[in-house]
N, C-alpha and C positions, 0 to 999 in steps of 0.2 A: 306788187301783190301777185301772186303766181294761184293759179287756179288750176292745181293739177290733181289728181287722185291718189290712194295710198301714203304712203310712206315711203322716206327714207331711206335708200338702201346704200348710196356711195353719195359723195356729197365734194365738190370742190370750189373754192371759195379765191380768188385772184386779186389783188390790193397795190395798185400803185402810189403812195404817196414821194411827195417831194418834200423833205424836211433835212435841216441842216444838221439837227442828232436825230436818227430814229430812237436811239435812249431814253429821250422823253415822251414818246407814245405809248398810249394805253389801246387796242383794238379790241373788239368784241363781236361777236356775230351773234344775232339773238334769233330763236326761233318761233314761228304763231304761236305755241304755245309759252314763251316767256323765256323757256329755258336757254341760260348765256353760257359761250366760249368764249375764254380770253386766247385770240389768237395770238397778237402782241405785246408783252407783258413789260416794256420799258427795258428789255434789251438791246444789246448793237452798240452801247455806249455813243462814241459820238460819231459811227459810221455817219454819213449821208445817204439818203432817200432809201424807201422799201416798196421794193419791186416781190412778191413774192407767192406764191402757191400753193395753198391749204389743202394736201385730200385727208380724206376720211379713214385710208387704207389704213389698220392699225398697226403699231401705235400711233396716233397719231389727237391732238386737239378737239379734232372736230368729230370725233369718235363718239363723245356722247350726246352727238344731234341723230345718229344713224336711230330708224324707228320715230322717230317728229312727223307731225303730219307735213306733206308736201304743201299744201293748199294754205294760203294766209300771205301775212306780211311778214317778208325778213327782212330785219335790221341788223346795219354794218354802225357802229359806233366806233369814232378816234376819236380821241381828244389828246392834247399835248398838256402833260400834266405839270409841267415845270413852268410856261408861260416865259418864257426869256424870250423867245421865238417864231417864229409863222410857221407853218407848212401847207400842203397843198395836195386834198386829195383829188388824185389827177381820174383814179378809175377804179371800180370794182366790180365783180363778175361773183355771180352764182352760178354753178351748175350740178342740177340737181338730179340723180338716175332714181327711178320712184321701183320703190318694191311692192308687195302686193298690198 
């Protein structure tokens, strides 16, 4: 839970997982107010593991979290939607620049 003030203003999001296809994951980052980005949408086919780095800068995903309040709970949801498989999320990071 982050307890900062404002909004919003640049936003980058960091996701290590370790899975044998990234093609079967679903990611999503949800904001205190409810609203979701699908960061990883079951792309990658059957590369292995996703190592990678969401900004805000547009175009970009995570665009329409810019203006969310800073303050609250954020959720990172994966799930592997095929289930043949394990993976392993190893790490994920928020970094939030607040606007006024």
């Amino acid at each position: 839970m982050l307890d900062a003030p404002g909004t919003v203003r640049h936003l980058k999001v960091t996701v290590e997982i370790t899975h044998t296809y990234i093609g079967d994951l679903r990611i999503e980052l949800v904001s205190p107010t409810g609203r979701r980005v699908v960061l990883h949408g079951q792309a990658g086919g059957n590369q292995r593991n996703l190592s990678i780095t969401y900004d805000s800068t547009p175009p970009s995903v995570l665009t329409p979290l810019t203006g969310q309040p800073v303050s609250g709970t954020w959720l990172l949801r994966a799930a592997d939607v095929v289930h043949r498989d394990v993976g392993i999320l190893n790490r994920w990071e928020i970094e939030i620049t607040p606007g006024s």
